[in-house]
N, C-alpha and C positions, 0 to 999 in steps of 0.2 A: 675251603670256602674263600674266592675273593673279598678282595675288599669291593667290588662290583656288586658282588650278592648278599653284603652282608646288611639288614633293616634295624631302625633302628626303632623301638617301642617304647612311645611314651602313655604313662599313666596317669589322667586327672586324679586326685583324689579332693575329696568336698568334703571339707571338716565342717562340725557346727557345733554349737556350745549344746553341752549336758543339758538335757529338759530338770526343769527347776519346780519345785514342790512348795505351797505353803504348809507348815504348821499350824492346826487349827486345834485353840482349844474351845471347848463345847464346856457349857455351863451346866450344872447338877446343884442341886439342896444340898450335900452336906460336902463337897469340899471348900475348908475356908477359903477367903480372899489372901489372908496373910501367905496362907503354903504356898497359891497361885504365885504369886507377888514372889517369895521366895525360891521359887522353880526359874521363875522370869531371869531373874537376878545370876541364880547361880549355876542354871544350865543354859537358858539362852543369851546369861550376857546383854542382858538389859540394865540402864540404869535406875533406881530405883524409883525415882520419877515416873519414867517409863510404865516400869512392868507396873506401876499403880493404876496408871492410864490405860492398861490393856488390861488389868485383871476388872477394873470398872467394866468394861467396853465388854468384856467376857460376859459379868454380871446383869448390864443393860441388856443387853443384844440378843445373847444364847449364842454366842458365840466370837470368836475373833482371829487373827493372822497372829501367830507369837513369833515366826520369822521365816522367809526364804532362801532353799539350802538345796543343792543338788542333792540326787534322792539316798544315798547312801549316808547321809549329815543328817539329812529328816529324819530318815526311819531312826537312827540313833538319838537323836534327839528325843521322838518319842519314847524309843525302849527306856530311856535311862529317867525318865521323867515320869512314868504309867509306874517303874519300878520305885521310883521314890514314892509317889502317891500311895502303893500298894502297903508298901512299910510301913509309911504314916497311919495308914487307916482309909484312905481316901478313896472313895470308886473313880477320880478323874480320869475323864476320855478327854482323848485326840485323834486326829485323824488327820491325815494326808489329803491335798488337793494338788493336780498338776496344773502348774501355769501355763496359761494358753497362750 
């Protein structure tokens, strides 16, 4: 092949950021406010201010945002948090919402 024939190909490529997930925990009658508060703390890395403010806002509401995480941080967040609940005794749910 010449250098007359020879083409050259270019390729766009179009990055975008990872789709991002909030953490939602959903309010129930028997898990306390303290374990919430203490999950905030030691799994979401809340300050304890904080996670006092979101375990209320859980308790007012039925629900609330405990933090946004690309989706493989979420789900982990949940597992390791639904598994501490389960330990303790607690039936607390969560659930994943994607940010639009």
């Amino acid at each position: 092949m010449s250098q007359t024939e020879s083409t050259t190909e270019l390729t766009k490529t179009r990055l975008r950021e990872p789709s991002k997930y909030n953490v939602i925990f959903l309010n129930d009658d028997a898990t306390s406010i303290e374990f919430v508060v203490a999950v905030l703390v030691g799994i979401f890395h809340k300050s304890s201010e904080d996670a006092a403010e979101v375990a209320k806002h859980i308790h007012d509401t039925g629900k609330a945002i405990a933090g946004t995480y690309v989706y493989e941080v979420a789900e982990q967040k949940v597992t390791e948090t639904v598994a501490n609940a389960r330990n303790a005794g607690f039936p607390l749910s969560l659930t994943l919402e994607e940010v639009e």
